[in-house]
Phi, psi and omega in degrees: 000127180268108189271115229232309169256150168290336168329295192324313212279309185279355201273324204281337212279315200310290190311346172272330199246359184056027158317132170231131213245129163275335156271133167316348189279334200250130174285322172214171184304329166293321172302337174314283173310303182299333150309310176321290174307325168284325157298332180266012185272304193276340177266337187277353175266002163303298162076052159298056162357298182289344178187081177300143186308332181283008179271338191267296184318314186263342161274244175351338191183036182305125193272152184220150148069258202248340177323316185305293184340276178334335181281311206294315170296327201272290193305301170314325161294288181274331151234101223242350156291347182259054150277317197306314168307280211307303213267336177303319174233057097311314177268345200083014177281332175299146176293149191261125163231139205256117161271183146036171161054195179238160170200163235223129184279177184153123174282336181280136176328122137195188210288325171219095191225115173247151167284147193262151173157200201247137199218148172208134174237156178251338193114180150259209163312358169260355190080199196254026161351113179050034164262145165246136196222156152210132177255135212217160118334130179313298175309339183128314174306136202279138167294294196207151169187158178216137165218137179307097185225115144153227163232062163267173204248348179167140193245114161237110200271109162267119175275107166289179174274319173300345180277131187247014148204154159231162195231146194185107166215140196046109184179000192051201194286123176265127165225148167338115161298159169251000000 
């Protein structure tokens, strides 16, 4: 058998290893993959600060199971400027930005999952006006919480490992100290 494209190529390997894309939209790993790369095409021409292309992969669409596989076989082939992106948040290495909502602490990638570490948000263009932040327990019980009314110029938040949620509204982009 002769292989012709790099699809081909990620597509023979995914059907040698019995890869399976769990959504239906995608037929085969490549088309998986070639979504990936065009997305991550379209958030870097935003040219977003606040939503960087590794922010839609780890909020938005965190890949599990043969997605993973796929990608690590896949980007290099076929788009091979995100391997690097790509493998960062896979291993979990890419920066985390916390917007909106609650998320469930947890060292493993998902869509709404924060890493336990240290977060500092400046606001948005309005500053930190009407924010709230908390940290709970698996049962629910507030660790710590704060709400902002005023000038503050920036907020730093430690997420234990022991904690089993943070919470976050009108606070803007939270992002990881390093």
């Amino acid at each position: 058998m002769h292989i012709e494209s790099p699809q081909e190529r990620v597509d023979a390997g995914a059907e040698a290893e019995g890869w399976k894309m769990p959504d239906q939209a995608y037929e085969t790993a490549s088309d998986y993959v070639d979504d990936v790369c065009e997305t991550l095409d379209s958030y870097e021409e935003r040219d977003d600060p606040d939503a960087p292309p590794s922010s839609w992969l780890t909020q938005s669409n965190p890949p599990e199971g043969d997605e993973k596989l796929a990608l690590r076989a896949g980007v290099p082939v076929l788009c091979p400027r995100w391997e690097k992106t790509v493998n960062e948040v896979l291993d979990g290495k890419a920066e985390q930005l916390l917007l909106e909502g609650s998320y469930e602490v947890s060292t493993e990638l998902g869509a709404r999952s924060v890493r336990p570490g240290t977060y500092r948000t400046t606001g948005g263009e309005e500053g930190l006006t009407d924010c709230y932040w908390e940290r709970s327990t698996d049962g629910g019980d507030i660790i710590d919480n704060q709400f902002v009314s005023g000038d503050a110029k920036a907020i730093t938040v430690t997420i234990a490992p022991t904690d089993g949620s943070f919470t976050t509204r009108d606070c803007g982009v939270w992002r990881q100290v390093k």
